[in-house]
C-alpha positions as CSV (number, residue, x, y, z in Angstrom):
1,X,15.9,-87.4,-17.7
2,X,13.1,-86.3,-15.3
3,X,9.6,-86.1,-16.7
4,X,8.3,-82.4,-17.4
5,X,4.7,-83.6,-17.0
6,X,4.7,-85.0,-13.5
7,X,5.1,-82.1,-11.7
8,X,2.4,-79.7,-12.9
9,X,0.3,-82.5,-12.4
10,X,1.2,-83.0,-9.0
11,X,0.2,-79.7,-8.1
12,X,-2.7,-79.8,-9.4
13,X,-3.7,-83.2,-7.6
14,X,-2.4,-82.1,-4.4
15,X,-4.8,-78.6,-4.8
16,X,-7.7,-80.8,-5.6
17,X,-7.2,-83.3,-2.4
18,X,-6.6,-80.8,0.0
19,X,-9.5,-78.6,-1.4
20,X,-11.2,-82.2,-0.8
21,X,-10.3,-82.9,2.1
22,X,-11.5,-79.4,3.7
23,X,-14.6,-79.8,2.1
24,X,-15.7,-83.0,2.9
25,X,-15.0,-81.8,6.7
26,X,-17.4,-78.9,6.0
27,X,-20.1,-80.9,5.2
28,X,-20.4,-83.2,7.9
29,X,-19.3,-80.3,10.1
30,X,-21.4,-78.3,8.9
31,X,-24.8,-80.3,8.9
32,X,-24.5,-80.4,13.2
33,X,-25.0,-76.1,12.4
34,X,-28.2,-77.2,10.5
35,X,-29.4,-79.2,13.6
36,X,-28.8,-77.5,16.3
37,X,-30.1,-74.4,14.8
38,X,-33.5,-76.3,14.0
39,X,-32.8,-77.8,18.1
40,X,-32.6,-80.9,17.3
41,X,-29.1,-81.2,19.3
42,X,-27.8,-78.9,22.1
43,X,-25.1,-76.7,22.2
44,X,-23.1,-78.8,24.3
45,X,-23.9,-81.9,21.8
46,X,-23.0,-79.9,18.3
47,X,-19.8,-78.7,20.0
48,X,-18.6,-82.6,20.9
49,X,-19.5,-83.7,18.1
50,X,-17.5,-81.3,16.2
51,X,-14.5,-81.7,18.1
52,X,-14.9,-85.6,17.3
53,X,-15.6,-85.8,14.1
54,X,-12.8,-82.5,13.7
55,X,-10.5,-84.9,15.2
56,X,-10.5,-87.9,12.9
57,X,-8.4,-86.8,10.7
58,X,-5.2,-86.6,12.5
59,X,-5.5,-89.6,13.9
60,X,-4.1,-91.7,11.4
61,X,-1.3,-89.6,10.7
62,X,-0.3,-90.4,14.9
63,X,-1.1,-93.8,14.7
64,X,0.3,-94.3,10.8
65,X,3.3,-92.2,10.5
66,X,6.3,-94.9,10.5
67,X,4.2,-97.2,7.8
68,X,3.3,-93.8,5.8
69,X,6.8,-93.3,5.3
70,X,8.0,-97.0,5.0
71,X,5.7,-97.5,2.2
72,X,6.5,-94.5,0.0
73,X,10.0,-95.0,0.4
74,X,9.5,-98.7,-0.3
75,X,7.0,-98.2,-3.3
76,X,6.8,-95.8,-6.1
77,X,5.7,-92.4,-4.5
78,X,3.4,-92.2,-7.8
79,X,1.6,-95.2,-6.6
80,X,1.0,-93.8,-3.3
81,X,-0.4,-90.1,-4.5
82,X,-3.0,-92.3,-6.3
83,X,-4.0,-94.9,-3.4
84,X,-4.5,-92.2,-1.1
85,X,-7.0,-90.0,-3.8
86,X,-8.4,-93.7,-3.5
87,X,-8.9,-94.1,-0.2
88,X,-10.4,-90.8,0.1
89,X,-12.6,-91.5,-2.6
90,X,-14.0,-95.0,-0.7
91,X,-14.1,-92.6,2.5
92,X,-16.7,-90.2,1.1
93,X,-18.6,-93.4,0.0
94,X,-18.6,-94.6,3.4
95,X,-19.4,-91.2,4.8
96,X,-22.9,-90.8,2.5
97,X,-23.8,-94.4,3.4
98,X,-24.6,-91.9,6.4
99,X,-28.0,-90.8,4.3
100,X,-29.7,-94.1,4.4
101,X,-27.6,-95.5,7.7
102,X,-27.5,-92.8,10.1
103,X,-25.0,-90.3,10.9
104,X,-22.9,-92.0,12.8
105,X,-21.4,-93.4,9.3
106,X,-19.3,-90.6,8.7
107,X,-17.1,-91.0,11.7
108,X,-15.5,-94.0,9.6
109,X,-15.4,-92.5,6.4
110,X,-13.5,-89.6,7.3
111,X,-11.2,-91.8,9.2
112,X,-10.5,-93.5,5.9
113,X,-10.1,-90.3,4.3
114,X,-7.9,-89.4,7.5
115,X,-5.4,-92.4,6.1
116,X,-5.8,-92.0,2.3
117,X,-4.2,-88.1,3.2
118,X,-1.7,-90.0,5.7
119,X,-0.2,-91.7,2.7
120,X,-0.4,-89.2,0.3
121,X,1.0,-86.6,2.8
122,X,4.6,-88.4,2.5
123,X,4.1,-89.1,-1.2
124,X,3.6,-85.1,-2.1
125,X,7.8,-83.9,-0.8
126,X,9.5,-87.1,-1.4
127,X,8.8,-86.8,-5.0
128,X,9.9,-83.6,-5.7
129,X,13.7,-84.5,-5.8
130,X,12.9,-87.4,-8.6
131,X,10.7,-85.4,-10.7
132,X,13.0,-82.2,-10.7
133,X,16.8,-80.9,-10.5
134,X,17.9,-79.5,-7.5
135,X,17.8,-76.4,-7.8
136,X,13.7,-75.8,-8.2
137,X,13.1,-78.1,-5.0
138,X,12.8,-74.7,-2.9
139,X,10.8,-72.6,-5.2
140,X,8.6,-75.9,-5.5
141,X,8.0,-76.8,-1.9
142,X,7.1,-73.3,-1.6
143,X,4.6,-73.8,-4.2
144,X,3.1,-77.1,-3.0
145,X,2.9,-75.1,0.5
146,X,0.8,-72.3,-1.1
147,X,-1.5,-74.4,-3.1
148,X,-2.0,-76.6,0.1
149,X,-3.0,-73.4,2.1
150,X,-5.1,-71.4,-0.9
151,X,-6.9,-75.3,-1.4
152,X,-7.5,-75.5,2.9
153,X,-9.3,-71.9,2.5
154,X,-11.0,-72.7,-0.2
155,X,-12.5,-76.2,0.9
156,X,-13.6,-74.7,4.2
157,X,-15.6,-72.2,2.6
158,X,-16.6,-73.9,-0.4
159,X,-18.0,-77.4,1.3
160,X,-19.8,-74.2,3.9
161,X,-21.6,-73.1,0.8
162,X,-22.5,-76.4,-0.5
163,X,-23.5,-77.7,2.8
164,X,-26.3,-74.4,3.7
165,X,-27.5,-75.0,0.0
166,X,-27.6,-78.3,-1.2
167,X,-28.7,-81.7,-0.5
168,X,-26.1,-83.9,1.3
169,X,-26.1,-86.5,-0.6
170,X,-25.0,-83.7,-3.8
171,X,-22.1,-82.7,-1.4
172,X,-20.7,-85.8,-1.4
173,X,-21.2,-86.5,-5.0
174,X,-19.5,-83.4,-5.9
175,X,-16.9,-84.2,-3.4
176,X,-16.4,-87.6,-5.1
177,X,-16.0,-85.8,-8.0
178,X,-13.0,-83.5,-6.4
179,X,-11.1,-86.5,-5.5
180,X,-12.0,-88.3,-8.3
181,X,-10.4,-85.9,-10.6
182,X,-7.4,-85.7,-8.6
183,X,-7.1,-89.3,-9.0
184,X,-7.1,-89.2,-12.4
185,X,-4.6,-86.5,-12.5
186,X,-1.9,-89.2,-10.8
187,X,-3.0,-91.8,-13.5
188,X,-1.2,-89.5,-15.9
189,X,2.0,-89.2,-14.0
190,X,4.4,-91.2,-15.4
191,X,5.8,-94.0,-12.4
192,X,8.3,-93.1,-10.3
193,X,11.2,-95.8,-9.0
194,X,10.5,-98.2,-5.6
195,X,13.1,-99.5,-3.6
196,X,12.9,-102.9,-2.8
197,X,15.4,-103.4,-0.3
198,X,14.0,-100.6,1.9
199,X,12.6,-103.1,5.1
200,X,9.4,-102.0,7.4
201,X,11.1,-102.4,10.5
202,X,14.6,-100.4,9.8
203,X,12.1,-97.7,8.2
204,X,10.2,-97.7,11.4
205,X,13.3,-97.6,13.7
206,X,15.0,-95.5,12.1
207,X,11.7,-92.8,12.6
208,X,11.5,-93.4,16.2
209,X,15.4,-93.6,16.9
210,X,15.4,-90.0,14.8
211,X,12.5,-88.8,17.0
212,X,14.6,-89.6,20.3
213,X,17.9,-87.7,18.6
214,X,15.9,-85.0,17.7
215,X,14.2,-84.4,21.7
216,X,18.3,-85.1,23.3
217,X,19.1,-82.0,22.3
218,X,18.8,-78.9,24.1
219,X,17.0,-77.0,21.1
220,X,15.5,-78.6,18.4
221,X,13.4,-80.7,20.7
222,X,11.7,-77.4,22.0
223,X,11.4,-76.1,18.6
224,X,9.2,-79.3,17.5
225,X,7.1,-78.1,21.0
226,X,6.3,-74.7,19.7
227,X,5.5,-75.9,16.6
228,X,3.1,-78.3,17.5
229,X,2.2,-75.4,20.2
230,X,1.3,-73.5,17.3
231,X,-1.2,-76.1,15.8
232,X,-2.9,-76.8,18.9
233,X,-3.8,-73.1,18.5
234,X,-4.9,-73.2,15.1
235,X,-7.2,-76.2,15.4
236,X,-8.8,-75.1,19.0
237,X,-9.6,-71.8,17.5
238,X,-11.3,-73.8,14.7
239,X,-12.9,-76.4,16.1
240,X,-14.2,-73.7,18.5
241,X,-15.2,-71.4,15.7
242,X,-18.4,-73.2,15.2
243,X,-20.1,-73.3,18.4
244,X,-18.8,-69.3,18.9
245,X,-19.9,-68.1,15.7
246,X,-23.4,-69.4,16.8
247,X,-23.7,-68.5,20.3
248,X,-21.9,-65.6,20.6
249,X,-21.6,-63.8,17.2
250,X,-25.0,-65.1,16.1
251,X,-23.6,-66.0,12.7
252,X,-26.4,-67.4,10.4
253,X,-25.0,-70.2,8.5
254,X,-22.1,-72.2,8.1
255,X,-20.7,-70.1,5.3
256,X,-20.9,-67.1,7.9
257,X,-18.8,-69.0,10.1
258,X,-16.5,-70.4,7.7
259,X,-15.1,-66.6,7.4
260,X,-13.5,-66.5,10.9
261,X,-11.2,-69.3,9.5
262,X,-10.4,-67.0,6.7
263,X,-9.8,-63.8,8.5
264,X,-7.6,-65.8,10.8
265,X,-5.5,-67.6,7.9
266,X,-4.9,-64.2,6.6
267,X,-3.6,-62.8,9.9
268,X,-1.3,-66.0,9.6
269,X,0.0,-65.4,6.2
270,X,0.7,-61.9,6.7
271,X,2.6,-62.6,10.2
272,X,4.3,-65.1,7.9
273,X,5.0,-63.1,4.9
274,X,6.8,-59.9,8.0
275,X,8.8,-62.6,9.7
276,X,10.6,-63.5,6.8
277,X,11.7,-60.1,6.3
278,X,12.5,-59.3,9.7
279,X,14.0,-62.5,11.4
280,X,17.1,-64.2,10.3
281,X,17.4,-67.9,9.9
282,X,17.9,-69.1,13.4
283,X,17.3,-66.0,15.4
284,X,14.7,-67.5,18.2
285,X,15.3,-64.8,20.5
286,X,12.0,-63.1,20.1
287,X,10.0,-66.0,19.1
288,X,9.0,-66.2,23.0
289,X,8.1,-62.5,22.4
290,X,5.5,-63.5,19.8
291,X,4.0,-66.5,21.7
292,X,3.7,-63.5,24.1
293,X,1.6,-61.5,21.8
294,X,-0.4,-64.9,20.7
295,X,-1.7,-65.1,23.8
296,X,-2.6,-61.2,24.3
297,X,-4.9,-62.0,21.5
298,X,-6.4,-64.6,22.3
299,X,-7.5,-63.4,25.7
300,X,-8.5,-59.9,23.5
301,X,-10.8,-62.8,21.8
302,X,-12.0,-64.2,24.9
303,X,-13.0,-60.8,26.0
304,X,-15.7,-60.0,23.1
305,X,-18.6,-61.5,25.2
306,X,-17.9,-60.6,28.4
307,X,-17.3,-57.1,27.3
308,X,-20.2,-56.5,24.9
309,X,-18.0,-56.2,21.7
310,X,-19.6,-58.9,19.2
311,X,-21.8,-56.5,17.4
312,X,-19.4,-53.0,17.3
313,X,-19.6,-51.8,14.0
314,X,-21.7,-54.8,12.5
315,X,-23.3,-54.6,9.1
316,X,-25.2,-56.9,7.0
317,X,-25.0,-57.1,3.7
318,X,-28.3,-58.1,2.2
319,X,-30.0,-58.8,-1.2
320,X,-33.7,-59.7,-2.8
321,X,-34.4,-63.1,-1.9
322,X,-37.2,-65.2,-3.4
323,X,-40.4,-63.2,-3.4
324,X,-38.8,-59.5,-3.1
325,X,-37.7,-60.4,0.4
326,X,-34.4,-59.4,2.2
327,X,-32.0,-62.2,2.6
328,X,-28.7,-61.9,4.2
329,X,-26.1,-63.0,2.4
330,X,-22.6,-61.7,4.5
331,X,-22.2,-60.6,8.1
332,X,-19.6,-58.4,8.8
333,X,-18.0,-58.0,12.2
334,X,-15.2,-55.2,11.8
335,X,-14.0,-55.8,15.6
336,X,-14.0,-59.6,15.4
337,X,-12.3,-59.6,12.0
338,X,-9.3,-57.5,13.2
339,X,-9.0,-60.0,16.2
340,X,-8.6,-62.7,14.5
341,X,-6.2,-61.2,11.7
342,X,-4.0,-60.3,14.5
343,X,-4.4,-63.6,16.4
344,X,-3.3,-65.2,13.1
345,X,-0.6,-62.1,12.6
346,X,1.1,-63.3,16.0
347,X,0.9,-66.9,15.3
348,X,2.8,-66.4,12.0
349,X,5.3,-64.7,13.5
350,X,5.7,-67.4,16.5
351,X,5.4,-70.1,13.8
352,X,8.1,-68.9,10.7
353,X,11.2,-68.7,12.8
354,X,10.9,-72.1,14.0
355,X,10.1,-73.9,10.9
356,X,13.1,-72.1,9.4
357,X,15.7,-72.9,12.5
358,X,14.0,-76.6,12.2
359,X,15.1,-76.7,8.7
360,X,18.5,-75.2,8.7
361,X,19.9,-76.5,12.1
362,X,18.8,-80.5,10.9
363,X,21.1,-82.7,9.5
364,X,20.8,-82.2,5.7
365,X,20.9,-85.6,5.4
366,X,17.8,-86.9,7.4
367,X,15.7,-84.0,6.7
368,X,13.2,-85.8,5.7
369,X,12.9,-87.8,8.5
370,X,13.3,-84.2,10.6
371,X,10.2,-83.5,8.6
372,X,8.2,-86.4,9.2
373,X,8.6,-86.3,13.0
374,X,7.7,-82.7,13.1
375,X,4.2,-83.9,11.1
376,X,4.0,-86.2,13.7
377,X,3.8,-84.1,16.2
378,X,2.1,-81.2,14.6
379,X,-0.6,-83.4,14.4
380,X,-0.6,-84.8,17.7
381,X,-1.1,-81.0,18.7
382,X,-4.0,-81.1,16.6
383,X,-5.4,-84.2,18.8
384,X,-4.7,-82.5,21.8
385,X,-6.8,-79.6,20.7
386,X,-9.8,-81.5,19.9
387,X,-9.0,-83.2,23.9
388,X,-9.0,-79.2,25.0
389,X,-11.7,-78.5,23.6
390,X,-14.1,-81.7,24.8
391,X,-12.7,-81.6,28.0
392,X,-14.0,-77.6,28.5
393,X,-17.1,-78.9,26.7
394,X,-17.5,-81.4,29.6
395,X,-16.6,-78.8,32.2
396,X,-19.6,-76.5,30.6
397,X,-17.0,-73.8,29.8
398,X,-18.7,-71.5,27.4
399,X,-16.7,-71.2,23.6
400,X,-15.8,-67.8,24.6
401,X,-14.3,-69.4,27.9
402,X,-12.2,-71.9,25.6
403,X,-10.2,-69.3,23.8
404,X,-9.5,-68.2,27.7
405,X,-8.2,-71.4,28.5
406,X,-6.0,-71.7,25.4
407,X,-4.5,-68.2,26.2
408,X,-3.3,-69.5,29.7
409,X,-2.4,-72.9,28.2
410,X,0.1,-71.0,25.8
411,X,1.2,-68.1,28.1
412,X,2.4,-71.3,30.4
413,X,4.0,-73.2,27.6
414,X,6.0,-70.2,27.1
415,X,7.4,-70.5,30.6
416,X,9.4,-73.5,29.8
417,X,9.7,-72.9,26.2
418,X,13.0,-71.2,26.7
419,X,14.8,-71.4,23.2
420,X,18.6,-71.7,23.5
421,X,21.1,-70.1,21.2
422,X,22.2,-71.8,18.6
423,X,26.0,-71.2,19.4
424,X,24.8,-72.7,22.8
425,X,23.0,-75.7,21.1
426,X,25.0,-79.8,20.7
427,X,22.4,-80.1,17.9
């Protein structure tokens, strides 16, 4: 009989380390805002430093993917949810070492987090089929997906608060406390089975000789492409957001900024939401369409400096602040904000129909192992976003100049990215 306790548990761990693992990023993100804007670091240095420490994070899941996967099929997935809330837990110790030590500290500590979410990241979908019946696995994928994506807003904005008001070192205690409760929360799951005849090196073949099936063939190799094509938008566009929001929009503060990553996740769940009413499973042939359209608004982002547009229709929102005083407490950017929601919009429609062909087209048998290659390189898109973005960092390209640099980076992806049909597809 599967237990009826370890699954609402589970999503509530997974919420709390994802909402961890954004805000933790945040912080440290966040405190290169507080010193550049008191000049203590240039432009040029908050902006590579933000792609770096941005960065560390999907690292591990390149470098660890094949052991990440080896270990939770060897070992009891249960096991695994709770060593990676551990890890990220000695990670955020590691990182406020940084307040005595230096700054540099953090680099390793969110690395460490980078590998405790590596481990758990396998842990979350392989132990849905042993701690329910077959027929919820959808409905709860779906849910883990919206948790994961509600938590990743969340921890953005909420480390963004915590980081313009508090002390650091009472960020990272409260972000202890995030992953601390979510390692409690796997304590209480009851253990799942291991496997002891699963071996590290057919686990780790088996990945690699699944990645090379997967790339043969004449269409699912190019869906992976897009799909990581898509996440090389999303995390340029992020990592970007920072030195942007300062320089060009003249946001405040790092909760000001932490917005544009909202508006932009909106546009991406309502593209999202339209694509799975309009597109059948399969259908690619306008995907190319929408990568199109992606890149139309990112140039239409591009263009708000040089045109002037950045301040259209801004308000600020304002309250009493100590002493009677006017304090701004939101900036709103009408213009900007639609931008972005359609830049997000198009993106979720590129992004949907792949994911679902991806799904549907792989062998039913290894789809986990279809997943876990697509993570893989998901996440190497992510790397090669933070490259993007240092490398027009070291070619003093302004931030509004690296959204025009992503725009022709995905207009010519879109050149080769020629989806077949499926009827015309060996896969």
């Amino acid at each position: 009989m599967k237990s009826t306790r370890n699954y609402p548990l589970l999503l509530a761990s997974q919420f709390l380390g994802a909402l961890g693992d954004n805000a933790i990023l945040a912080v440290i993100v966040g405190q290169l805002t507080l010193l550049a804007k008191t000049g203590a670091i240039t432009s040029d240095e908050l902006r590579t430093r933000s792609t770096i420490y941005t960065s560390i994070l999907f690292i591990p899941y390149i470098l660890l993917a094949p052991l990440a996967g080896y270990l939770n099929d060897r070992y009891a997935k249960t096991s695994w949810l709770a060593g990676g809330n551990f890890l990220k837990l000695l990670g955020t110790a590691m990182c406020a070492m940084s307040i005595w030590f230096g700054y540099i500290w953090q680099a390793p500590g969110y690395f460490l987090v980078g590998i405790g979410a590596t481990v758990y990241g396998p842990a979350k979908y392989g132990i849905l089929p042993e701690i329910l019946p077959r027929e919820r696995l959808v409905k709860a994928n779906g849910m883990v997906e919206l948790l994961t994506l509600l938590a990743i807003l969340m921890g953005a904005i909420v480390g963004s608060v915590m980081v313009d008001q508090l002390p650091v070192g009472t960020c990272y205690i409260i972000v202890a406390g995030i992953f601390g409760a979510s390692l409690a929360l796997n304590f209480f799951m009851e253990r799942t089975p291991s496997d002891a005849n699963v071996r590290v090196g057919q686990s780790v073949g088996e990945f690699f000789g699944h990645f090379g099936a997967l790339f043969a063939g004449p269409r699912l190799g190019k869906v992976l492409v897009g799909t990581a094509l898509f996440w090389v938008c999303g995390a340029t566009m992020k990592i970007n957001f920072q030195a942007w929001g300062l320089d060009v929009l003249k946001l405040p503060d790092n909760t000001q900024i932490a917005l544009l990553g909202l508006w932009l996740s909106v546009g991406v769940m309502a593209g999202s939401l339209t694509a799975g009413k309009l597109l059948a499973v399969s259908d690619l042939s306008r995907t190319r369409h929408y990568g199109v359209l992606l890149a139309g608004m990112l140039l239409a982002v591009f263009a708000v400096e040089p045109l002037g547009l950045q301040h259209i229709g801004q308000q600020l929102l304002q309250k009493a602040g100590p002493g009677g005083g006017q304090q701004t407490v939101l900036v709103i950017l009408p213009l900007v904000m639609g931008l972005l929601i359609g830049a997000g919009f198009a993106a979720g429609l590129f992004l949907i129909p792949l994911n679902a062909a991806l799904q549907a087209e792989s062998d039913p048998t290894k789809l986990g192992k279809t997943i876990a290659v697509q993570n893989f390189c998901d996440n190497l898109g992510m790397v090669i976003a933070g490259l993007l973005v240092f490398a027009c960092v070291k070619m003093h390209l302004s931030a509004s100049q690296v959204f025009l640099v992503l725009a022709v980076m995905v207009a010519a992806a879109l050149t080769w990215l020629k989806f077949p049909g499926k009827d015309d597809s060996a896969s």
